[in-house]
N, CA, C and O atoms as a GROMACS GRO file, in nm:
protein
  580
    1UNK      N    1   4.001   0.724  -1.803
    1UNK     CA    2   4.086   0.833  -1.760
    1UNK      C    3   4.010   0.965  -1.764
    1UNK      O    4   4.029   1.031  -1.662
    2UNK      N    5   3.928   1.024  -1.856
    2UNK     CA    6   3.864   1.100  -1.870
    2UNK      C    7   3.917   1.227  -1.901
    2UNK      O    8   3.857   1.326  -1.860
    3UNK      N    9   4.036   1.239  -1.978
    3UNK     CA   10   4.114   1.356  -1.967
    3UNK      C   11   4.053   1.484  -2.136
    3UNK      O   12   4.106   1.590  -2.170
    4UNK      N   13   3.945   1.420  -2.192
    4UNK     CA   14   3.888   1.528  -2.255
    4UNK      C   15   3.995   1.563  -2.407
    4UNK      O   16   3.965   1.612  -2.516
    5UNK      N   17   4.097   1.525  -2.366
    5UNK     CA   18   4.137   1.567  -2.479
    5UNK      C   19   4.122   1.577  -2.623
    5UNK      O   20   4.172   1.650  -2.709
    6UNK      N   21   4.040   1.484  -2.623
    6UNK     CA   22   3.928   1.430  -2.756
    6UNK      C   23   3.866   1.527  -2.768
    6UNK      O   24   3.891   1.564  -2.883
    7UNK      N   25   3.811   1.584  -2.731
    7UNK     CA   26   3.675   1.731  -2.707
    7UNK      C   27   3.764   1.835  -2.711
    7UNK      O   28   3.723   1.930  -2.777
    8UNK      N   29   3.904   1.853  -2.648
    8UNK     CA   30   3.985   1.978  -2.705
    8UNK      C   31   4.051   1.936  -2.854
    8UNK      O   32   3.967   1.982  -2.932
    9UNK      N   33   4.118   1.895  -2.907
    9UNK     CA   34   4.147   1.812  -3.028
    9UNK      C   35   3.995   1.837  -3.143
    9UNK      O   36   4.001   1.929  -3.224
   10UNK      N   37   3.907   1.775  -3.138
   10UNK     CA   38   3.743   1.833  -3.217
   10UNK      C   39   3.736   1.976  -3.239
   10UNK      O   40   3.759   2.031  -3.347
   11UNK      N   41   3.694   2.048  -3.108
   11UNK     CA   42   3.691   2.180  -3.122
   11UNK      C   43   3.847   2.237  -3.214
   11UNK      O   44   3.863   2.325  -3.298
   12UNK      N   45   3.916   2.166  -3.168
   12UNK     CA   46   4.046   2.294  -3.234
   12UNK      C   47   3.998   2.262  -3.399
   12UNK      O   48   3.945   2.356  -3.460
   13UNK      N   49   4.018   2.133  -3.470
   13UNK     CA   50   3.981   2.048  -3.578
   13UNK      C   51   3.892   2.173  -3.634
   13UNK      O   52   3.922   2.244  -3.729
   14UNK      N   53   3.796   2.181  -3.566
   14UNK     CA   54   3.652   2.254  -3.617
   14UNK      C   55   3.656   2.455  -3.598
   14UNK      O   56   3.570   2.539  -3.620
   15UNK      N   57   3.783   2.464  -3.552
   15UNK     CA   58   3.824   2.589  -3.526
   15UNK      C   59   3.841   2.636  -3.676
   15UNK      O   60   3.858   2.564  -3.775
   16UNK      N   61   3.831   2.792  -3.669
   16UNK     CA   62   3.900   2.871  -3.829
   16UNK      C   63   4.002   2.886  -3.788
   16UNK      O   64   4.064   2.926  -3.887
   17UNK      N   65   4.089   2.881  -3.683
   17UNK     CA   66   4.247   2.901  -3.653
   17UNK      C   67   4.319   2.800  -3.684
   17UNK      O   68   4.417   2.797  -3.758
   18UNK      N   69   4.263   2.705  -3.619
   18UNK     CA   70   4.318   2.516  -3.563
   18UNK      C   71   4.456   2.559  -3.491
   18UNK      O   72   4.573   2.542  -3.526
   19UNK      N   73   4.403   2.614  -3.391
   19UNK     CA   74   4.493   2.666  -3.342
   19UNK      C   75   4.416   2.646  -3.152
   19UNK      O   76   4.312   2.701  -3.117
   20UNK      N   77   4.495   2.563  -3.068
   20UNK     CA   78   4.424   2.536  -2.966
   20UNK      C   79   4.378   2.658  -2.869
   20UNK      O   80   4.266   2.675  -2.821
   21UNK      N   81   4.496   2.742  -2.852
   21UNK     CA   82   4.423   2.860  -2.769
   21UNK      C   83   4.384   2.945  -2.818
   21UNK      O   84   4.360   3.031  -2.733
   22UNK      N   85   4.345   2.998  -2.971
   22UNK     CA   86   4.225   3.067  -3.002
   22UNK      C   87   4.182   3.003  -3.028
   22UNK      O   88   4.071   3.049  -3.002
   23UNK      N   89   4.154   2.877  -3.083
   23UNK     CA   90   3.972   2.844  -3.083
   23UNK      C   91   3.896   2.812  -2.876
   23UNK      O   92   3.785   2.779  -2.835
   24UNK      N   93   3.990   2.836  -2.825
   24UNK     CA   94   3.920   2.834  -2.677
   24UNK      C   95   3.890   3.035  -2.661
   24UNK      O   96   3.784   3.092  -2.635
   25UNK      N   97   3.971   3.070  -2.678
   25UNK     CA   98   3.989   3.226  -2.654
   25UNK      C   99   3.985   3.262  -2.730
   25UNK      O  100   4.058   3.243  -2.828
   26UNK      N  101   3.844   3.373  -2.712
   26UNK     CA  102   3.822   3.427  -2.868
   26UNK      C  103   3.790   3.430  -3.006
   26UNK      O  104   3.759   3.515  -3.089
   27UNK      N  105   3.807   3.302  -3.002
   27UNK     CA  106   3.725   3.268  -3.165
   27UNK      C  107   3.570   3.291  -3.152
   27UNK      O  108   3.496   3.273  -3.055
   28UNK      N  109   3.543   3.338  -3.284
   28UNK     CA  110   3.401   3.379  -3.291
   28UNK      C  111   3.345   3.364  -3.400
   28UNK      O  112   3.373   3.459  -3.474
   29UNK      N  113   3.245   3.251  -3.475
   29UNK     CA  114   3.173   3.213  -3.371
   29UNK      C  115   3.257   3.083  -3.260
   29UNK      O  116   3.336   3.014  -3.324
   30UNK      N  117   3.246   3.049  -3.116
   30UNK     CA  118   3.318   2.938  -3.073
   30UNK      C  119   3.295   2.796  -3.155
   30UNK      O  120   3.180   2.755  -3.174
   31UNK      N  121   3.398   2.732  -3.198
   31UNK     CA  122   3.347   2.591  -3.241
   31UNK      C  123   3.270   2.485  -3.144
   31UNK      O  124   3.291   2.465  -3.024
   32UNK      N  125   3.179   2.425  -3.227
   32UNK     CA  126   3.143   2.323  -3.123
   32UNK      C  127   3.204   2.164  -3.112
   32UNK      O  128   3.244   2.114  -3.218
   33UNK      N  129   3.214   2.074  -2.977
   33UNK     CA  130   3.285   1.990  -3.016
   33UNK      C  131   3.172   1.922  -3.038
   33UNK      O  132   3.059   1.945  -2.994
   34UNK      N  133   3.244   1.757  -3.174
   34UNK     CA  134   3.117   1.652  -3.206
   34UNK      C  135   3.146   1.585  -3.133
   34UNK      O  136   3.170   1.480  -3.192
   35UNK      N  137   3.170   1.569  -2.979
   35UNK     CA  138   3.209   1.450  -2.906
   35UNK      C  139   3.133   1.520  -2.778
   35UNK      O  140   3.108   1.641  -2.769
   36UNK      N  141   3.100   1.416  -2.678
   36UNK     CA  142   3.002   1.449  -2.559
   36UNK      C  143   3.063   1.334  -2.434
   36UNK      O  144   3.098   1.217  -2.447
   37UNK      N  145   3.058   1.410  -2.331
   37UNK     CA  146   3.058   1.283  -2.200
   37UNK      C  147   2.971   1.260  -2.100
   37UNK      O  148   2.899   1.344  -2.045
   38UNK      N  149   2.979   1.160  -2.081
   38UNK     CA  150   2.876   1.095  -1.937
   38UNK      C  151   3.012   1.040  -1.811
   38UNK      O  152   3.111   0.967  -1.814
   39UNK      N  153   2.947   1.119  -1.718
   39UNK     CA  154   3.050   1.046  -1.591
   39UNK      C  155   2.945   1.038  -1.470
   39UNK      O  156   2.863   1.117  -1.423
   40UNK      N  157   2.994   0.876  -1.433
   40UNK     CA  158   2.991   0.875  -1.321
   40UNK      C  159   3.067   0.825  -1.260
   40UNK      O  160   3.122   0.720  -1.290
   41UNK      N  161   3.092   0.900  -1.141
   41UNK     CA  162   3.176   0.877  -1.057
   41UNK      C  163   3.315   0.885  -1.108
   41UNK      O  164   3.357   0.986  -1.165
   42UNK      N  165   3.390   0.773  -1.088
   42UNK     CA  166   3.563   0.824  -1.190
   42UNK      C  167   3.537   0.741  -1.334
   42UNK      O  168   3.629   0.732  -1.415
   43UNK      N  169   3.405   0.681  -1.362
   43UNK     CA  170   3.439   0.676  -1.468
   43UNK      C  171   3.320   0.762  -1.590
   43UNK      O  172   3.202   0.796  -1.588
   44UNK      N  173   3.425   0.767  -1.681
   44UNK     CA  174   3.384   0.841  -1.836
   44UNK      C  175   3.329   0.769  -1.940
   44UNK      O  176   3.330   0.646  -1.930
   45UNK      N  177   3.264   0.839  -2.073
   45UNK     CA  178   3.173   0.788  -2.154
   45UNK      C  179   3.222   0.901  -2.234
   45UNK      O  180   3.213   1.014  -2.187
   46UNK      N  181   3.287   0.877  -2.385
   46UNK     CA  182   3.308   0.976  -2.454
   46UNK      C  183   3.184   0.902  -2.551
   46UNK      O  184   3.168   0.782  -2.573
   47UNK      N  185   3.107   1.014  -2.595
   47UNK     CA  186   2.975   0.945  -2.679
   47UNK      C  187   3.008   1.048  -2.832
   47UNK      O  188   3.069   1.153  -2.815
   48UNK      N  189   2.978   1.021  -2.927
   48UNK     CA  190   2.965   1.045  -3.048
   48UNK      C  191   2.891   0.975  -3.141
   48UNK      O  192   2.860   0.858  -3.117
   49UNK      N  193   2.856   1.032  -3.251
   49UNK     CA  194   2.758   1.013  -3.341
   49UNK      C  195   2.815   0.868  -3.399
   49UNK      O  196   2.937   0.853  -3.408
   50UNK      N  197   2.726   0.761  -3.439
   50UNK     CA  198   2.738   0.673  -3.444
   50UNK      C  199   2.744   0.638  -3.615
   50UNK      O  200   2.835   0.568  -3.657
   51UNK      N  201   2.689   0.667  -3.664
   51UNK     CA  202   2.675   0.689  -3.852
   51UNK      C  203   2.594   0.616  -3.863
   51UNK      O  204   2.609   0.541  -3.959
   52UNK      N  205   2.453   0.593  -3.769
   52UNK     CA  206   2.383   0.439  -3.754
   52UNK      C  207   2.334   0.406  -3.929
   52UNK      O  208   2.312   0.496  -4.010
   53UNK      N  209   2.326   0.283  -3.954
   53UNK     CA  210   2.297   0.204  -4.063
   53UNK      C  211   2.131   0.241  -4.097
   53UNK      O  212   2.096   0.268  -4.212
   54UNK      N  213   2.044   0.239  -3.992
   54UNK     CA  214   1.924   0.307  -3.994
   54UNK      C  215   1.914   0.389  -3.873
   54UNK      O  216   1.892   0.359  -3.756
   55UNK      N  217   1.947   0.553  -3.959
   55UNK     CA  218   1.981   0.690  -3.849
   55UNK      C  219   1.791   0.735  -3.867
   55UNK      O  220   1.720   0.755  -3.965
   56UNK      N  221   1.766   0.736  -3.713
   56UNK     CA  222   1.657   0.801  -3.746
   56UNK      C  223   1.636   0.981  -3.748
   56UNK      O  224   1.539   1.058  -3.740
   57UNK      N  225   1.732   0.991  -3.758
   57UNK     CA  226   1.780   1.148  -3.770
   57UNK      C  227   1.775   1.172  -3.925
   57UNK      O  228   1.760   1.288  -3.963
   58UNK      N  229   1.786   1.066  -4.019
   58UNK     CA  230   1.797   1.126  -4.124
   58UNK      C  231   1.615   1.147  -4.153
   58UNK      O  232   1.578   1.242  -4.223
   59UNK      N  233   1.532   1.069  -4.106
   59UNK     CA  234   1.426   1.072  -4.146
   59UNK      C  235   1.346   1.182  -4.072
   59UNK      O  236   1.255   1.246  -4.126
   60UNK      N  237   1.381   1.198  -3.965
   60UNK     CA  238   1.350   1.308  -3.890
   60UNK      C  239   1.366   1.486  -3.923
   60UNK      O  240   1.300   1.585  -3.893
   61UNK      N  241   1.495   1.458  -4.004
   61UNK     CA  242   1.482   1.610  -4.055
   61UNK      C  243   1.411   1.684  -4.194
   61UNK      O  244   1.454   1.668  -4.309
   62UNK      N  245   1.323   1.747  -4.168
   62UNK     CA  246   1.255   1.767  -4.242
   62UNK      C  247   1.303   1.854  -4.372
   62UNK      O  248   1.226   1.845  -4.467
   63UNK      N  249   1.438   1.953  -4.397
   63UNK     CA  250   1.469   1.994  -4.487
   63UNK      C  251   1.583   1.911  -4.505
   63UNK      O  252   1.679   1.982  -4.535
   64UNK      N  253   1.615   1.780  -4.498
   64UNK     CA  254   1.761   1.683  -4.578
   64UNK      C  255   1.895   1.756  -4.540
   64UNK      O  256   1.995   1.725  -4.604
   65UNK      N  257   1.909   1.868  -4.422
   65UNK     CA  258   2.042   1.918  -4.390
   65UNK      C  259   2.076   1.764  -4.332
   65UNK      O  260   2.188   1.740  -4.378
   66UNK      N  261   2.038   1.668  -4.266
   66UNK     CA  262   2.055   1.537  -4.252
   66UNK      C  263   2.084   1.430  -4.339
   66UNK      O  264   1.994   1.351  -4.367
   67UNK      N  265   2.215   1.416  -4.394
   67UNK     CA  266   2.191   1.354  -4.492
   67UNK      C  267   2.338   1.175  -4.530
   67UNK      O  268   2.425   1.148  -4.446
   68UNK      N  269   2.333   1.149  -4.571
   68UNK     CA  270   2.436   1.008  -4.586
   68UNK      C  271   2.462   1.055  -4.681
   68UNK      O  272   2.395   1.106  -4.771
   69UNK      N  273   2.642   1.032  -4.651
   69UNK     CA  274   2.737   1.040  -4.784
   69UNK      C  275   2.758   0.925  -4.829
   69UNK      O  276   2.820   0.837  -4.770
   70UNK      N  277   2.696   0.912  -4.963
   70UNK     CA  278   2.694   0.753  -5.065
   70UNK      C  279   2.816   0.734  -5.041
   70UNK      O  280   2.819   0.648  -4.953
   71UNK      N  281   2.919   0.763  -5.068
   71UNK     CA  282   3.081   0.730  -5.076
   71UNK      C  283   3.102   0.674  -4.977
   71UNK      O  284   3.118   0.552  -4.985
   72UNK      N  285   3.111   0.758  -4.812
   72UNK     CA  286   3.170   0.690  -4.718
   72UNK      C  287   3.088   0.646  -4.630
   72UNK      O  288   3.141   0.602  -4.528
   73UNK      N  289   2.927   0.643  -4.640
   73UNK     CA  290   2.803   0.588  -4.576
   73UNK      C  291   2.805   0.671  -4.450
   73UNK      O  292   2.723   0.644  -4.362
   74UNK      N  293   2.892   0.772  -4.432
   74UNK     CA  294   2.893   0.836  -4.322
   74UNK      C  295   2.761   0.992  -4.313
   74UNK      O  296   2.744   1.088  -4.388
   75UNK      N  297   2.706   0.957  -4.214
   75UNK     CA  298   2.553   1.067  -4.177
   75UNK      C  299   2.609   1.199  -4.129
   75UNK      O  300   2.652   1.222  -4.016
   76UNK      N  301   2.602   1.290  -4.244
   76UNK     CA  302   2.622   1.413  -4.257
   76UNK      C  303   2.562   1.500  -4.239
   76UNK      O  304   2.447   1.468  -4.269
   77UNK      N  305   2.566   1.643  -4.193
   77UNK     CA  306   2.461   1.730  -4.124
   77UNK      C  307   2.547   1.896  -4.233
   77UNK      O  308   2.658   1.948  -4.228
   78UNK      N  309   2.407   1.927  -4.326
   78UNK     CA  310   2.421   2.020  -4.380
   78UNK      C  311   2.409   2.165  -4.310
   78UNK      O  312   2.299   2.219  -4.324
   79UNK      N  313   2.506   2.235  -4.238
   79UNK     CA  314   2.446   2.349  -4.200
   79UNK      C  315   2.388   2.459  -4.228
   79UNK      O  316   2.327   2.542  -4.162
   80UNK      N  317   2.416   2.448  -4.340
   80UNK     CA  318   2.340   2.578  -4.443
   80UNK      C  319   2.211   2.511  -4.482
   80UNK      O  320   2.145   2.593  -4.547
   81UNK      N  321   2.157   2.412  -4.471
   81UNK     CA  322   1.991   2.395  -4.464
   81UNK      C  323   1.930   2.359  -4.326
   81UNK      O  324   1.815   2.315  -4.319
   82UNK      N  325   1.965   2.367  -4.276
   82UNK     CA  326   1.968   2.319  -4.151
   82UNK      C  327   1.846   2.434  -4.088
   82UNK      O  328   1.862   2.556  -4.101
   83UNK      N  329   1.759   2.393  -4.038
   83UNK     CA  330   1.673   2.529  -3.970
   83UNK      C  331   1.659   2.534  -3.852
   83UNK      O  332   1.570   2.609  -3.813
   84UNK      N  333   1.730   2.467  -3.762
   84UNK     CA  334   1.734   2.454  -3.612
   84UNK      C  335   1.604   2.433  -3.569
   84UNK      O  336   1.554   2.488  -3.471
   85UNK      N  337   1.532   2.328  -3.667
   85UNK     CA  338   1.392   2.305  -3.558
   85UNK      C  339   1.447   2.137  -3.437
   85UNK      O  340   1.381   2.106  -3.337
   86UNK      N  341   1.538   2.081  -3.471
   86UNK     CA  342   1.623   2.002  -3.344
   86UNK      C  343   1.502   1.854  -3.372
   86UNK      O  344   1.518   1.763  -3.291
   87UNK      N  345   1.432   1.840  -3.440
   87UNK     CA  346   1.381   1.705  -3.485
   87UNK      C  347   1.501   1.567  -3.493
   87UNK      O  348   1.475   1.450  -3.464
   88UNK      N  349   1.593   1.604  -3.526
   88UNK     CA  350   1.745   1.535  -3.552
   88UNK      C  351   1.786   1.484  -3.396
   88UNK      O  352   1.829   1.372  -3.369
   89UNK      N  353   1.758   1.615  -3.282
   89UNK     CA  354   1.828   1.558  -3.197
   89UNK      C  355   1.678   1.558  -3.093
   89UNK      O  356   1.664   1.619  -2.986
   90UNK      N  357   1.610   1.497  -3.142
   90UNK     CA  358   1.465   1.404  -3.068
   90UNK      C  359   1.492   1.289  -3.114
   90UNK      O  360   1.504   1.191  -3.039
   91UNK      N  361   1.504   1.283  -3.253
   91UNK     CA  362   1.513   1.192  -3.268
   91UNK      C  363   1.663   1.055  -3.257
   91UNK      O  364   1.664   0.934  -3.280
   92UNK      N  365   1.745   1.129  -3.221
   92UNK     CA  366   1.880   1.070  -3.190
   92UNK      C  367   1.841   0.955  -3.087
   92UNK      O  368   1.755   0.970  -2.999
   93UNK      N  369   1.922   0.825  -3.109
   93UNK     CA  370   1.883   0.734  -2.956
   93UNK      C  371   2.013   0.758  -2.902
   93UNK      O  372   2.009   0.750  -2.779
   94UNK      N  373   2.077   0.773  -2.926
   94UNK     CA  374   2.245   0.824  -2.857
   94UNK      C  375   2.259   0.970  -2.802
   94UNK      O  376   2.366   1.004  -2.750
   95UNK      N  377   2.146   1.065  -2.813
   95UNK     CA  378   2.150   1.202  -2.756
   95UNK      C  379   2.290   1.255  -2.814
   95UNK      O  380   2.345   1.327  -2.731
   96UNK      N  381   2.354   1.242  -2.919
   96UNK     CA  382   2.466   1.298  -2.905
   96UNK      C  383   2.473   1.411  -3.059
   96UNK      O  384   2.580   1.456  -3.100
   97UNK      N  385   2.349   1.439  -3.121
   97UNK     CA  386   2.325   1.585  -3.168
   97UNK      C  387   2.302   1.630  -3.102
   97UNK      O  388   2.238   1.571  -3.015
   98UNK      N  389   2.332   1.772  -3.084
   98UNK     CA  390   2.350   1.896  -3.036
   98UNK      C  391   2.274   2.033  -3.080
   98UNK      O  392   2.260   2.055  -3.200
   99UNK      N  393   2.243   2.090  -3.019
   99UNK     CA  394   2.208   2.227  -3.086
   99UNK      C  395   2.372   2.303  -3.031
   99UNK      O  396   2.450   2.288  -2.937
  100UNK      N  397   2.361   2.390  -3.157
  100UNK     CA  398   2.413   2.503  -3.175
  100UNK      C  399   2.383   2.619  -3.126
  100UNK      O  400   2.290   2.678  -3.182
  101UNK      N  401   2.442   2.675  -3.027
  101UNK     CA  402   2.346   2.823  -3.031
  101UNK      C  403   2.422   2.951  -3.048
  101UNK      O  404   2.416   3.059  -2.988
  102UNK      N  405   2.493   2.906  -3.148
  102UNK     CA  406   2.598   3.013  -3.216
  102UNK      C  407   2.505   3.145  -3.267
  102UNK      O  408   2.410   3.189  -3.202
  103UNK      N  409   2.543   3.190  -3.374
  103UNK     CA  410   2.467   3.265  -3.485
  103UNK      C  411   2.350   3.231  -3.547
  103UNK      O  412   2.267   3.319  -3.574
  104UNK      N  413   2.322   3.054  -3.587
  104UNK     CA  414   2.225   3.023  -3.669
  104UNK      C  415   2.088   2.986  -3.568
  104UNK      O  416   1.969   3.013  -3.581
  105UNK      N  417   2.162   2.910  -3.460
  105UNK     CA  418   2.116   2.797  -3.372
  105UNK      C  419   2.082   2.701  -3.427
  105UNK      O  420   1.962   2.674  -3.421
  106UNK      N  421   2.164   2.617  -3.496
  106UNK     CA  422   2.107   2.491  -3.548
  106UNK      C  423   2.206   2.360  -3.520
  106UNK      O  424   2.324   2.365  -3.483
  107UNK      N  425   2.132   2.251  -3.547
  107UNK     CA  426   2.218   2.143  -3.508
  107UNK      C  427   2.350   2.120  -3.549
  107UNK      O  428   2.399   2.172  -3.649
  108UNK      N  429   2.428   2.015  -3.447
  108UNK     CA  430   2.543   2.000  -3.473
  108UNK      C  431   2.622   1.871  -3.454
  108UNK      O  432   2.619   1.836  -3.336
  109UNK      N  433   2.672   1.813  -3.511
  109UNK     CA  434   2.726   1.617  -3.456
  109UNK      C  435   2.834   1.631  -3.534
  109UNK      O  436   2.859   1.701  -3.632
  110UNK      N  437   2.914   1.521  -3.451
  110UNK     CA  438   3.019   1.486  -3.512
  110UNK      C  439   3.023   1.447  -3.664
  110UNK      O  440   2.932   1.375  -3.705
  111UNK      N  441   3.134   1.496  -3.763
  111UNK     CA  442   3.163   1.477  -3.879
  111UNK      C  443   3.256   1.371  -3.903
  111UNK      O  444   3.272   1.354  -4.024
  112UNK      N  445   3.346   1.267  -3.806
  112UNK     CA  446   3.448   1.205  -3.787
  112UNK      C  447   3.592   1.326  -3.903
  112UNK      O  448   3.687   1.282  -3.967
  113UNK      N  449   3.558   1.441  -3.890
  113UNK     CA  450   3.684   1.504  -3.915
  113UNK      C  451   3.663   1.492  -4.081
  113UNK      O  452   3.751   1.456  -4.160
  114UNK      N  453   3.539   1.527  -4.112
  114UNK     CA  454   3.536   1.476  -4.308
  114UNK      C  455   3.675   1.529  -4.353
  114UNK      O  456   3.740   1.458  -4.430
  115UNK      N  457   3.740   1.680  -4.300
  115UNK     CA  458   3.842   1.693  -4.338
  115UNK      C  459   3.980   1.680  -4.342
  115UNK      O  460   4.067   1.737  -4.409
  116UNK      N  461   3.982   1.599  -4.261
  116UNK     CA  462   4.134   1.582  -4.200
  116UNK      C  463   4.146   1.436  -4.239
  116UNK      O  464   4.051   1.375  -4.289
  117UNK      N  465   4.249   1.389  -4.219
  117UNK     CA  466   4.299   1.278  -4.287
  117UNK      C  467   4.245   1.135  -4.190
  117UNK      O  468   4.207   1.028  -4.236
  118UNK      N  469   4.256   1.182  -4.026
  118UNK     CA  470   4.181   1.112  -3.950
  118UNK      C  471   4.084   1.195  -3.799
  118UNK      O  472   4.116   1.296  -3.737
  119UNK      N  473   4.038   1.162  -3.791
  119UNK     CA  474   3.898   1.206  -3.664
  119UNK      C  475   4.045   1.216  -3.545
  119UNK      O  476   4.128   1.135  -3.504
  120UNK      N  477   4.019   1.365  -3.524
  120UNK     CA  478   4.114   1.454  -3.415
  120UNK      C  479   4.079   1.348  -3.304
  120UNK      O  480   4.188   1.297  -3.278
  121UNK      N  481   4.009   1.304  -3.248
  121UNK     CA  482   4.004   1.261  -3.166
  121UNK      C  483   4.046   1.082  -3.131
  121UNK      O  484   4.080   1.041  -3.020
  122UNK      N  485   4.034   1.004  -3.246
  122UNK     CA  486   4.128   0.892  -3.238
  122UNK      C  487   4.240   0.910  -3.254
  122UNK      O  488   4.310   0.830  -3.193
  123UNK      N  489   4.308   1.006  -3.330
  123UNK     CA  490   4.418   1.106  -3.369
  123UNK      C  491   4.506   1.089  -3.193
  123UNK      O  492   4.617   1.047  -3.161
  124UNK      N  493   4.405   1.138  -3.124
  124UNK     CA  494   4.487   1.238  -2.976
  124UNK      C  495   4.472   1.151  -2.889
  124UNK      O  496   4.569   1.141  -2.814
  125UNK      N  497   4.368   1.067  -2.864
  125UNK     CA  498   4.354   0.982  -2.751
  125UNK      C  499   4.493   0.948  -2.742
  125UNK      O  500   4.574   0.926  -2.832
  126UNK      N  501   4.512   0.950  -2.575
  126UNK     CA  502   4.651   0.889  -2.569
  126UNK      C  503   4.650   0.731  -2.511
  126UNK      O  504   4.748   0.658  -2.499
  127UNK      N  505   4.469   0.694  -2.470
  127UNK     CA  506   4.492   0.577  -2.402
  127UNK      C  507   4.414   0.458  -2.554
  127UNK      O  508   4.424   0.336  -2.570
  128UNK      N  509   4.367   0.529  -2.611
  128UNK     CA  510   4.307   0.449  -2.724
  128UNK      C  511   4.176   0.405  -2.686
  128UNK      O  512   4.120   0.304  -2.728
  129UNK      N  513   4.125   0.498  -2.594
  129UNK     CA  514   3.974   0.455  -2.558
  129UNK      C  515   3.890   0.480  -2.688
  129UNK      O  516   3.804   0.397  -2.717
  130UNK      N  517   3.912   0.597  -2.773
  130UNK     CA  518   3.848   0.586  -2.911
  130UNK      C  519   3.930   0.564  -3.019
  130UNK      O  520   4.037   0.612  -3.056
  131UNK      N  521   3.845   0.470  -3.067
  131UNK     CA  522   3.900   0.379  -3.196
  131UNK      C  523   3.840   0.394  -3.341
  131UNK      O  524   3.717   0.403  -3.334
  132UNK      N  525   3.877   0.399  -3.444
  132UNK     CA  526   3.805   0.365  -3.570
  132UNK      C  527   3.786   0.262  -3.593
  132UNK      O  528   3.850   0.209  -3.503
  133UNK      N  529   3.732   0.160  -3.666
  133UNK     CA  530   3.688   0.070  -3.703
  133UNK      C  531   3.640   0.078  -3.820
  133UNK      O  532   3.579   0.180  -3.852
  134UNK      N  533   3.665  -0.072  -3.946
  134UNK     CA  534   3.600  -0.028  -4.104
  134UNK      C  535   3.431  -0.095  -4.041
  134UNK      O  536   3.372  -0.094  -3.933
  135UNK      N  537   3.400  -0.155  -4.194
  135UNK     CA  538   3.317  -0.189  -4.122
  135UNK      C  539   3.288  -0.392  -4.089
  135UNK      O  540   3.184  -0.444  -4.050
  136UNK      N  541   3.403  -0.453  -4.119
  136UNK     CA  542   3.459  -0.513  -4.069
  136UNK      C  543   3.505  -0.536  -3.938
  136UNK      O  544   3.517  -0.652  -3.897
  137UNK      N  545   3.532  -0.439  -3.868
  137UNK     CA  546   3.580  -0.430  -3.746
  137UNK      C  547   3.699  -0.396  -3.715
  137UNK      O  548   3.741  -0.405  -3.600
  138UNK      N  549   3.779  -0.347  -3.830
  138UNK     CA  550   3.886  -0.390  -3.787
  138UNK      C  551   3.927  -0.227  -3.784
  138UNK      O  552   3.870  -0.137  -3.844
  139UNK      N  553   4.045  -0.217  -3.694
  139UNK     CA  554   4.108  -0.064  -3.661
  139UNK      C  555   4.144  -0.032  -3.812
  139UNK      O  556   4.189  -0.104  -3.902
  140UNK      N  557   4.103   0.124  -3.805
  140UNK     CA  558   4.146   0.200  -3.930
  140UNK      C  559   4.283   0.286  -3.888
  140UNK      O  560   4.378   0.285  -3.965
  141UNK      N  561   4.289   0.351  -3.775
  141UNK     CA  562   4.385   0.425  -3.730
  141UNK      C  563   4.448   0.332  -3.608
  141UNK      O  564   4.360   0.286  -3.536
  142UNK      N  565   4.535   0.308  -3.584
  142UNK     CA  566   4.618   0.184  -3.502
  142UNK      C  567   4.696   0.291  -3.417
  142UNK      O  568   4.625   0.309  -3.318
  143UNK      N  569   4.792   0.360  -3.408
  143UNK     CA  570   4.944   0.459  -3.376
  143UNK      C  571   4.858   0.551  -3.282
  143UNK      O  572   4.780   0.639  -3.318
  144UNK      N  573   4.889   0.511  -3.151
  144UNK     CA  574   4.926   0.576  -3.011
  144UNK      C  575   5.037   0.716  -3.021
  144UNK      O  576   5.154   0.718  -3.059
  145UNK      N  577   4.959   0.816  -2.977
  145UNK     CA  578   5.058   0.906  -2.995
  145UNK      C  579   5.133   0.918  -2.885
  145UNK      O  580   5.229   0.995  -2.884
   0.00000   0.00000   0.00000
């Protein structure tokens, strides 16, 4: 379907308002979304950071703003060490770090929402094209909104 709403849903998530039309209008610095697309033709590719099992992003960054949370094995990106030299997103095989070119200019990927109870974007999908999964396989978030 390709209707993005996943990428508006992220950004708001990652907004200081969480508020959908100021974090589009006006918020400063703008949030970035952790979700990316590929289209061709009518069809879509919502791509996001994968939490790979062996991330070569973590080895790639040279000050550890790249880093795995022991708890939820999920590959975390420190922005306050972070020096925007973009080694993280050379080294990505999914292209789906980002630079930032806010205030700091430094990298940026999806967090699956560390703060929210679930990732805005399995949250909003309305067709269920993105899913959670443990690591089992099995759906973590199920409920179609």
């Amino acid at each position: 379907m390709g209707c993005r709403l996943c990428e508006v849903y992220c950004i708001t998530q990652h907004s200081k308002s969480k508020d959908i039309i100021k974090a589009y209008r006006g918020e400063e610095p703008r949030p970035v979304s952790g979700i990316y697309f590929e289209e061709k033709g009518s069809v879509s590719f919502a791509l996001q950071c994968r939490h790979c099992d062996d991330a070569p992003c973590l080895e790639a960054c040279i000050t550890g703003a790249m880093y795995r949370d022991e708890g939820t094995g999920m590959v975390l990106h420190d922005r306050e060490k972070c020096v925007g030299c973009w080694m993280c997103i050379m080294a990505c095989p999914y292209g789906v770090i980002k630079p930032d070119f806010g205030e700091r200019k430094v990298a940026s990927k999806c967090d699956l929402c560390i703060e929210a109870e679930f990732p805005a974007c399995v949250e909003h999908c309305p067709n269920e094209a993105i899913i959670l999964v443990d690591e089992e396989g099995e759906r973590i978030y199920k409920e179609a909104v």
